[in-house]
C-alpha positions as CSV (number, residue, x, y, z in Angstrom):
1,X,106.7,18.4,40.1
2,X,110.1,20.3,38.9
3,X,112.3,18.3,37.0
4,X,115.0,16.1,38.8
5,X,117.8,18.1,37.6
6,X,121.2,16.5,38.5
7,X,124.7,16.8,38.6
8,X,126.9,14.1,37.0
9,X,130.4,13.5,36.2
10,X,131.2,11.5,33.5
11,X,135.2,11.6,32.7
12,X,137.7,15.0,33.4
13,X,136.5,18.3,31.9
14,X,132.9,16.1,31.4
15,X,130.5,17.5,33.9
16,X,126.3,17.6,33.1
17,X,123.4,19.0,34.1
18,X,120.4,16.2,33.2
19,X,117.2,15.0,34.2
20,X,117.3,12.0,36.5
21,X,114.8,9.8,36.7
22,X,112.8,9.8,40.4
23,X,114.2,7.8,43.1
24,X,113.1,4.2,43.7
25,X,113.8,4.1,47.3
26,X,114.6,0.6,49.1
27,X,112.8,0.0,52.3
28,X,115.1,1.7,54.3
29,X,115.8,4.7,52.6
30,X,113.9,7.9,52.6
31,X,113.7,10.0,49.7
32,X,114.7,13.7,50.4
33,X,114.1,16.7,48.5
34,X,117.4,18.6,48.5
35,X,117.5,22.1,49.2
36,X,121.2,23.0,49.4
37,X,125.0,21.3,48.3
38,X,128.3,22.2,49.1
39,X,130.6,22.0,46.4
40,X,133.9,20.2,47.5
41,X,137.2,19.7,46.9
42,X,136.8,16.1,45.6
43,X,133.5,17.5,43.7
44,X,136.1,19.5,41.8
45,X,138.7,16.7,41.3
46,X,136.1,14.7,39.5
47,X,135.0,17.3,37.5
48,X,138.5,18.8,36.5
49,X,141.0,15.3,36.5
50,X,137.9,12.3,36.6
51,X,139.3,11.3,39.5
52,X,139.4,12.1,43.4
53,X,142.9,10.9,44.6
54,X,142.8,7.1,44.2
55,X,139.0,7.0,43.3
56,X,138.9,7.2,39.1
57,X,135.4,7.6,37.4
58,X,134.8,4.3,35.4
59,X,131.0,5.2,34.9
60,X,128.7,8.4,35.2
61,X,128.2,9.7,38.7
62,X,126.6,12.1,40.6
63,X,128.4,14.5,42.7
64,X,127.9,15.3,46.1
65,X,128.0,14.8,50.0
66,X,127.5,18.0,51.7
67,X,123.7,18.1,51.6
68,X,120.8,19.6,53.7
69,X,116.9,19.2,52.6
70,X,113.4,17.4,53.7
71,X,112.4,14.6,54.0
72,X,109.5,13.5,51.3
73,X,108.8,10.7,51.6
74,X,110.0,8.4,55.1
75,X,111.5,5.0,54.9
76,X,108.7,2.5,54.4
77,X,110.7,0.7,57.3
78,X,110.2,3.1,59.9
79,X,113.4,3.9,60.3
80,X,114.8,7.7,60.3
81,X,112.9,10.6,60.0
82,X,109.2,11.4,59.3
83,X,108.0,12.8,56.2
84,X,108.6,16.7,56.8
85,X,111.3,16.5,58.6
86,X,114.2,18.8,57.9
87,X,117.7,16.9,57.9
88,X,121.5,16.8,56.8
89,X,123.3,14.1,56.0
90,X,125.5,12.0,57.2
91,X,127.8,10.8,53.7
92,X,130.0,7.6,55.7
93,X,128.7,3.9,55.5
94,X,132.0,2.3,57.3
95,X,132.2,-1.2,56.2
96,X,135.4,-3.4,57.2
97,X,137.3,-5.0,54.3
98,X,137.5,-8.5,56.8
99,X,141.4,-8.6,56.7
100,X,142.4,-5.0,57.2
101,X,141.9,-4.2,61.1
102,X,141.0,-0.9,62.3
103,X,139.8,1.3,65.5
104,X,136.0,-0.7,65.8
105,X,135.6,3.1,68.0
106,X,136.5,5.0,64.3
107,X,134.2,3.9,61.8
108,X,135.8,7.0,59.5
109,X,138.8,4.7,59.6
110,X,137.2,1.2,57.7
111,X,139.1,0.3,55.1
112,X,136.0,-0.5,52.6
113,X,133.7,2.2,53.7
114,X,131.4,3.9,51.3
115,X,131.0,7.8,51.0
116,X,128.2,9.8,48.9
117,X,129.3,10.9,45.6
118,X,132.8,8.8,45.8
119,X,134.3,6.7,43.0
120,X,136.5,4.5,45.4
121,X,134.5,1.2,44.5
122,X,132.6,0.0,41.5
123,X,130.0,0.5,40.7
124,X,130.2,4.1,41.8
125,X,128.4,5.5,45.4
126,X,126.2,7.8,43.9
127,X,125.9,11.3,45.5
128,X,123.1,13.7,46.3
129,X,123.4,16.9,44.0
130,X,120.1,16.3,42.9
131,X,116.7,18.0,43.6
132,X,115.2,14.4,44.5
133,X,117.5,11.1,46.3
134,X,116.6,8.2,48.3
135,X,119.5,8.4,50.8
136,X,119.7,5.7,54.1
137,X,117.2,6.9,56.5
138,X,120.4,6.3,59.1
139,X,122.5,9.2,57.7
140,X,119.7,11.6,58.0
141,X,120.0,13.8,60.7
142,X,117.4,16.3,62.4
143,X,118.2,20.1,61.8
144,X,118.2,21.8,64.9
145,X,114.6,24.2,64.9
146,X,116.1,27.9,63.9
147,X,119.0,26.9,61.7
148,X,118.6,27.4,58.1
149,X,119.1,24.6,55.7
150,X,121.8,26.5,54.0
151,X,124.1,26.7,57.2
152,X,123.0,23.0,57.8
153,X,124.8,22.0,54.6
154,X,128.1,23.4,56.2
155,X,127.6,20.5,58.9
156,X,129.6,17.6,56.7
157,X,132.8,20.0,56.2
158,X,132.2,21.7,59.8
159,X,132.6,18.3,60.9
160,X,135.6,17.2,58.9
161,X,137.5,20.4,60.8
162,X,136.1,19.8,64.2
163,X,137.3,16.6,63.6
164,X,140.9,17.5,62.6
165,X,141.2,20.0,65.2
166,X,140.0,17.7,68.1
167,X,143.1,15.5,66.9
168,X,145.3,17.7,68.1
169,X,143.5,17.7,71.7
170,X,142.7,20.4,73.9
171,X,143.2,23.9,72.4
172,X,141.6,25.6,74.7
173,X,144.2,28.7,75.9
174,X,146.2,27.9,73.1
175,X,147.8,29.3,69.6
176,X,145.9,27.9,67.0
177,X,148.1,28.5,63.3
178,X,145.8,27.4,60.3
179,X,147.8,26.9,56.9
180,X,145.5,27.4,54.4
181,X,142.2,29.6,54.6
182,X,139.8,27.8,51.9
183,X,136.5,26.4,53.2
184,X,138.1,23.9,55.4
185,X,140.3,26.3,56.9
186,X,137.9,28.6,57.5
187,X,135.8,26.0,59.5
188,X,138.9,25.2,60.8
189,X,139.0,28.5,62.7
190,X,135.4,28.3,63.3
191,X,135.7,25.1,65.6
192,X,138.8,26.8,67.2
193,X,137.2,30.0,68.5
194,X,134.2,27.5,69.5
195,X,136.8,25.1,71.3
196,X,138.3,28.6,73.6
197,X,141.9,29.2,71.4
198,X,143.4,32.0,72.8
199,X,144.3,33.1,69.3
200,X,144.0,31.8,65.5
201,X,145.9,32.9,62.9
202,X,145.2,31.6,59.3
203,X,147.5,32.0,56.2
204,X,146.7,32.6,52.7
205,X,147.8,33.3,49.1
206,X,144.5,35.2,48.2
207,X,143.3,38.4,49.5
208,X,139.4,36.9,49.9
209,X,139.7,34.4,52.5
210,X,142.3,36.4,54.3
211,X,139.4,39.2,54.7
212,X,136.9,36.0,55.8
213,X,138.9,34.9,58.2
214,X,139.9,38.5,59.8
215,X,136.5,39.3,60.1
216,X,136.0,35.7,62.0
217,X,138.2,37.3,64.4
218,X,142.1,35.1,63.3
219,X,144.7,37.2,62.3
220,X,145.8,36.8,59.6
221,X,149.5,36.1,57.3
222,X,149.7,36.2,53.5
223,X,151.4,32.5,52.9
224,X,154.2,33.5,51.2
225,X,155.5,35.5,54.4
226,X,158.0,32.5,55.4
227,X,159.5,34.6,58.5
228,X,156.3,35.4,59.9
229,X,154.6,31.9,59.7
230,X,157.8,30.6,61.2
231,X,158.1,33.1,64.1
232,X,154.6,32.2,65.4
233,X,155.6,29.2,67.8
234,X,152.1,28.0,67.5
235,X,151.2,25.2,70.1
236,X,148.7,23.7,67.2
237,X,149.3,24.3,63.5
238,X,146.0,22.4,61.1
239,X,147.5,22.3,57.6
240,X,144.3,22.8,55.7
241,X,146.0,23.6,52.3
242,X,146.6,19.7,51.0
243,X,149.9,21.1,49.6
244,X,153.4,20.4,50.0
245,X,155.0,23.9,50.9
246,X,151.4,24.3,52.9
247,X,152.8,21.5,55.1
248,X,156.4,22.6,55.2
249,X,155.0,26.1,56.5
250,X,152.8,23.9,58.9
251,X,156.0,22.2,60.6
252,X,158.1,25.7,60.9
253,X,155.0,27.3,62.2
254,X,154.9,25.0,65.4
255,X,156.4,26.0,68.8
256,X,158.8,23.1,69.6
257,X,156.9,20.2,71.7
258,X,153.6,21.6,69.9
259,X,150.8,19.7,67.3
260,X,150.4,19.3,63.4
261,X,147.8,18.4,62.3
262,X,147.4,17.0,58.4
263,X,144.2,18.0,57.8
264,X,144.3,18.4,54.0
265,X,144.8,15.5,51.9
266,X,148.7,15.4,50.3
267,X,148.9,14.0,46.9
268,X,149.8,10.5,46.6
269,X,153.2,9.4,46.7
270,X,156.4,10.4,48.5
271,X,156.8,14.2,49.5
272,X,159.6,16.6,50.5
273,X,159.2,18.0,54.3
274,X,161.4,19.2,56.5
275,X,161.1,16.2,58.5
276,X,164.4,17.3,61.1
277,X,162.9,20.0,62.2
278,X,159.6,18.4,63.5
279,X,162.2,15.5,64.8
280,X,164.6,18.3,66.9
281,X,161.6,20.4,67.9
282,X,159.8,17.3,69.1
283,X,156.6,18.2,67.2
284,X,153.8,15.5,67.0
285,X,152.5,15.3,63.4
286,X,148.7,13.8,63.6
287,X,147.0,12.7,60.3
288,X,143.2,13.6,60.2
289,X,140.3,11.9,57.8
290,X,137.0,12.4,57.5
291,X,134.8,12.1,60.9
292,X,133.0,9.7,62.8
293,X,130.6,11.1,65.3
294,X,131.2,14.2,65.5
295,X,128.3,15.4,62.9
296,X,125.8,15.3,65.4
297,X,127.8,17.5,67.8
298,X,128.2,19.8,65.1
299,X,124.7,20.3,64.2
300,X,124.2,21.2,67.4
301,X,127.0,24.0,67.6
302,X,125.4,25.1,64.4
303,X,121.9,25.4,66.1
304,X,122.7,27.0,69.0
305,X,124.9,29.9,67.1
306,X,128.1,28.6,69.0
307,X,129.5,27.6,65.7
308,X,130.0,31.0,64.0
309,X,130.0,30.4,60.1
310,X,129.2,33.4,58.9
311,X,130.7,34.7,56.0
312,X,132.4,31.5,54.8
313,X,129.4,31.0,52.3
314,X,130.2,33.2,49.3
315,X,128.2,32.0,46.3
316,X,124.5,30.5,46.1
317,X,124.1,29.0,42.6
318,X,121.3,27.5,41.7
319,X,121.6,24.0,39.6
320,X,120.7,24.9,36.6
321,X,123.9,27.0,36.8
322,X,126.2,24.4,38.5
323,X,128.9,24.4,36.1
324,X,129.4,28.4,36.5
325,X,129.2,27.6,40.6
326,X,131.8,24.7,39.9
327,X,133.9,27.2,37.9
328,X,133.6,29.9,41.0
329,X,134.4,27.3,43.7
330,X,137.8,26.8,42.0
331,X,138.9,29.9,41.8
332,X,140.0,31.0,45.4
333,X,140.7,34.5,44.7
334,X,137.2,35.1,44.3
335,X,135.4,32.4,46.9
336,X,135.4,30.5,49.6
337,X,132.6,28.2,49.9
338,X,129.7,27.9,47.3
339,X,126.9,25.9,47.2
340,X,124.3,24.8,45.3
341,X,120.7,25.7,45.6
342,X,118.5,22.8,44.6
């Protein structure tokens, strides 16, 4: 058996390849041999700052929640998936704080939920960048028959777009503007050419993922072309960028009476938009987080090829090499999304 090489953060600028011991899995967990992992934006937080937002790194953690593999060894329950079975998973365990209410229909929503590879609480979730984890047999999802386990690890960000673009309603017919063409963005205009926009256009600083998401069929506008992102009187406008003048662009790109969506997550804190202008133009700003069950939905759309997501993959780095695929992932001249091959 290979060695259980891992991916673990331990402070900012601290990030290690080791050997993990094998997973002890409770009795209703499967252990599943990872095959493929997105690296995220948080993934990169951790790595770079030891901290994702809010959630600091107090102890050693592994990265990771966009994960496809098999299933090795089923939970001795019976729950989930049989040994052999190829699956993604599913990173949310929604848990309720028991003072704090929130949408029972919105699990992403709980205020005390769990996520793989998240420092919120203490100790640490761990996450799933390794070749060998016993993850909850409930998070494990069947990969359709046909679709490789490298576009199944697309499924968790897939669904965190489909998710923020089905907050803005139907876009079917409509002028979909996406600020920001990084990974999320890009799945962004996947789920909008799925969902029937009549046109997407996606903005960008860096030549790369402009030329992804041309040949995904958006047009496309370098970001720091003010006039044109403010003459496209978009009916829905995702801000995918997480970044102030990403969401000022967002709110002059939107056709008065139309839909912005926040998609990518501000920093924390108070922040300058131009707040009139969505107020006179009677815009309806919609915050978007995580996903709740769409994941399933998304598989699906992955399996049958109605889902495009070709392209958006740029890098295949095996583990051993994760800190140079960590390195390529934040630098978005050169990428879009890489992931890790286990």
């Amino acid at each position: 058996m290979t060695e259980n090489l891992g991916v673990v953060a331990h402070a900012a600028e601290d990030l290690r390849i080791e050997a993990l011991p094998e997973p002890v899995p409770a009795a209703d967990e499967a252990v599943v041999e990872i095959a493929f992992g997105g690296v995220c934006g948080s993934d990169l937080h951790y790595w770079k700052h030891g901290a994702a937002g809010a959630s600091i790194l107090r102890e050693p953690m592994i990265l990771g929640h966009e994960v496809s593999g098999t299933v090795v060894q089923a939970a001795a329950d019976g729950t989930g998936p049989a040994a052999g079975t190829r699956v993604a998973a599913h990173p949310l365990t929604a848990h309720g704080d028991g003072v704090t209410p929130y949408p029972q229909d919105r699990p992403n929503l709980a205020p005390a939920s769990t996520y793989l590879g998240s420092a919120m609480h203490l100790p640490h979730t761990q996450g799933a960048f390794a070749r060998r984890v016993a993850l909850p047999a409930r998070m494990l999802h069947t990969v359709p028959d046909g679709l490789s386990l490298e576009a199944a690890a697309l499924a968790e960000p897939a669904a965190v777009a489909w998710h923020g673009l089905e907050r803005a309603g139907d876009v079917r017919g409509k002028r979909v503007a996406v600020i920001g063409a990084g990974p999320i963005g890009q799945l962004v205009i996947a789920a909008a050419l799925h969902h029937g926009a009549a046109e997407v256009i996606a903005t960008d600083l860096f030549d790369v993922p402009r030329a992804i998401a041309q040949k995904q069929g958006a047009r496309v506008l370098d970001a720091r072309d003010g006039d044109a992102i403010a003459a496209l009187h978009a009916d829905v406008v995702v801000e995918s960028s997480g970044t102030v003048p990403g969401l000022t662009a967002a709110i002059s790109a939107a056709v008065r009476g139309g839909t912005v969506v926040m998609l990518g997550l501000q920093r924390a804190g108070d922040i300058a938009v131009p707040m009139a202008t969505a107020i006179t133009r009677e815009l309806t700003l919609t915050g978007s987080f995580r996903f709740a069950e769409e994941f399933g939905e998304v598989l699906a759309a992955l399996g049958d090829g109605s889902l495009k997501t070709d392209g958006i993959v740029t890098h295949v780095v095996p583990v051993a090499d994760a800190l140079d695929g960590f390195a390529t992932a934040a630098d978005a001249s050169v990428s879009s999304k890489v992931l890790l091959a286990f």
